[in-house]
N, C-alpha and C positions, 0 to 999 in steps of 0.2 A: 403318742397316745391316740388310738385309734377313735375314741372317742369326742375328740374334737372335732374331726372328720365327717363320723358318720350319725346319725340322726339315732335315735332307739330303735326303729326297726331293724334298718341296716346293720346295727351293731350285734343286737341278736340272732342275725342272719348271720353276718359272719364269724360269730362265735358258735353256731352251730357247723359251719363248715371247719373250723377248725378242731372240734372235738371230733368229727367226722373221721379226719386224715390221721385220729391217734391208730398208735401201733398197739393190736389189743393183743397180741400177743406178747407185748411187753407189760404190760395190763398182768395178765394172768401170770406172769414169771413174777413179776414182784410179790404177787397175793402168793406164791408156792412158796417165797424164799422167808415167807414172813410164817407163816404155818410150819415150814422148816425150823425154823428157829424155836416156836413154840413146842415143836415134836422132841428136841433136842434138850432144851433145859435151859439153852443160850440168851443172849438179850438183843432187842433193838434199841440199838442207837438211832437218834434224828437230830438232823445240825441244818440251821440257815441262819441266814441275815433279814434283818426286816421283816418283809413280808411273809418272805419265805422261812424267818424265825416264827412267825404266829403262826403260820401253818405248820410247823415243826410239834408245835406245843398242843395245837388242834390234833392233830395225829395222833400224838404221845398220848391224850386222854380218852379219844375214842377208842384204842386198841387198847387200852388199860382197862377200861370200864367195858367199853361194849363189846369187846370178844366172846363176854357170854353176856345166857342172857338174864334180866332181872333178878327173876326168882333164885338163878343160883352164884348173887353177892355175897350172898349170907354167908355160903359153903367155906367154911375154913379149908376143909379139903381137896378143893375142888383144885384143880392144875391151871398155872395163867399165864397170860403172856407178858413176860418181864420188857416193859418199856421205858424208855428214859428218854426224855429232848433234853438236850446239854445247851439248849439255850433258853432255861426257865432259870438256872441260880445265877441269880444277879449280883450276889456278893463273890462267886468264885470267878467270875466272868470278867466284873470289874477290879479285881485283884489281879488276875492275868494279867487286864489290858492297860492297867496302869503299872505295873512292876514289870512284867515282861515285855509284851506285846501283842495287839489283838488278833493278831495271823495267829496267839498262841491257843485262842481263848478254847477251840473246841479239844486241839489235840491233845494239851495238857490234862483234860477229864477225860478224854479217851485209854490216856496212861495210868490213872490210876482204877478205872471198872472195864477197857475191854480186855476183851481173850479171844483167842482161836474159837474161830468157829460163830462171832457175833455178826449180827448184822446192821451196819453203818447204811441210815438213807441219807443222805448227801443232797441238799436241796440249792441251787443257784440259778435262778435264772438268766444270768450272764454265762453260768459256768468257769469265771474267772475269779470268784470271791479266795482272797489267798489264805482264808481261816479254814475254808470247807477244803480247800485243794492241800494241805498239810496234814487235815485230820484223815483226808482219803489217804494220801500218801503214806502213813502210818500205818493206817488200818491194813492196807493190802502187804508191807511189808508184814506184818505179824499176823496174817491169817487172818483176818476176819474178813465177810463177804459184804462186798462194798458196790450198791444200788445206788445212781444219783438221777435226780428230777433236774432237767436244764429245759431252755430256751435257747433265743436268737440259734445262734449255729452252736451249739451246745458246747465252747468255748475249751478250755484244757480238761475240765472235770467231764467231760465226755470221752476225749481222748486215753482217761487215765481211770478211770471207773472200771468196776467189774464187766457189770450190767448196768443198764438204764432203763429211762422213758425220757423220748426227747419232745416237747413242744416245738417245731420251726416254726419262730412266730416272733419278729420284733414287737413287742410290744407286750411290756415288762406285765402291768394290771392282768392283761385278758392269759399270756401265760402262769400267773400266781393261780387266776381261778381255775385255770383247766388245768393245775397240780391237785387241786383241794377235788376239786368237782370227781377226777376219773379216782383218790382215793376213797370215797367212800364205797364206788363198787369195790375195790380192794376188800376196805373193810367187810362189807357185807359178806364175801366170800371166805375170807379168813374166818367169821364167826361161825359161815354154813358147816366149813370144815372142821375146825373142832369141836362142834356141836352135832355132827351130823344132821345137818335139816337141809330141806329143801331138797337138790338137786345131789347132793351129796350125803343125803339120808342113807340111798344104798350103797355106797361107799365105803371103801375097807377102811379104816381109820390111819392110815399111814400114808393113804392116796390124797 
């Protein structure tokens, strides 16, 4: 914990250099794969553990809610982005993990709502979590497109993943924040593009 370490300045010094060294082209691939999905009719999936399950659930509500904007909640007809974290039902989770097993707990709701063509984010910052690395496993056998968020050296879920975003960074806390921190630019730009605003106002609506 790098925090024991470094004092508060020091700390937000080096958490600006490690936002620094992100891959922003993997940045911008995820926000396309997620917009993709939304172009298609398909759904997001999102899985972690701990922390990286709160952040899962964080996601799940801002691309559900804030993909558009305010004013058009209302719109019964309006077109959305189908979201799910498979780590908010806590009675099918804990059914799993007591009947089955908790390596079962994402991939067994993966079996009964994905499809071809869905998109699994895969969140670990060990990249070794064996619930997340089964549901990817799954996913990539039957076609869905499968993005994972890892840390440390981005462990088998790196290896085994579609696509990514890697944090190289021991240090579990300040890798959870700079998942949460680089997706809300995600979000911002998934919203710009199905809404057309901003910088993507003149944009074809497919782009």
């Amino acid at each position: 914990m790098l925090g024991i370490d470094l004092a508060a300045g020091a700390y937000l010094q080096r958490l600006q250099q490690e936002i620094g060294r992100v891959d922003q082209a993997a940045m911008e691939r995820w926000a396309k794969l997620i917009y993709r999905v939304w172009e298609r009719g398909s759904c997001v999936f999102i899985i972690g553990n701990g922390g990286s399950g709160t952040t899962a659930s964080h996601m799940c509500e801002d691309l559900g809610k804030s993909s558009l904007p305010e004013n058009l909640l209302y719109d019964e007809d309006r077109k959305r982005l189908k979201v799910l974290s498979l780590t908010d039902n806590v009675g099918w989770i804990t059914a799993v993990g007591n009947d089955l097993a908790y390596d079962q707990i994402f991939v067994q709701q993966l079996m009964n709502f994905g499809s071809a063509g869905d998109l699994l984010i895969a969140i670990s910052g060990s990249g070794n979590s064996p619930n997340v690395l089964n549901a990817v496993d799954w996913a990539n056998r039957h076609r869905l497109v499968t993005f994972g968020l890892t840390g440390y050296d981005g462990g088998k879920l790196k290896q085994i993943q579609q696509d990514g975003l890697h944090v190289e960074l021991d240090d579990m806390g300040m890798v959870e924040s700079i998942h949460l921190c680089l997706f809300h630019w995600v979000l911002n730009d998934v919203h710009a593009r199905i809404n057309s605003l901003g910088r993507c106002a003149a944009a074809p609506a497919a782009q």
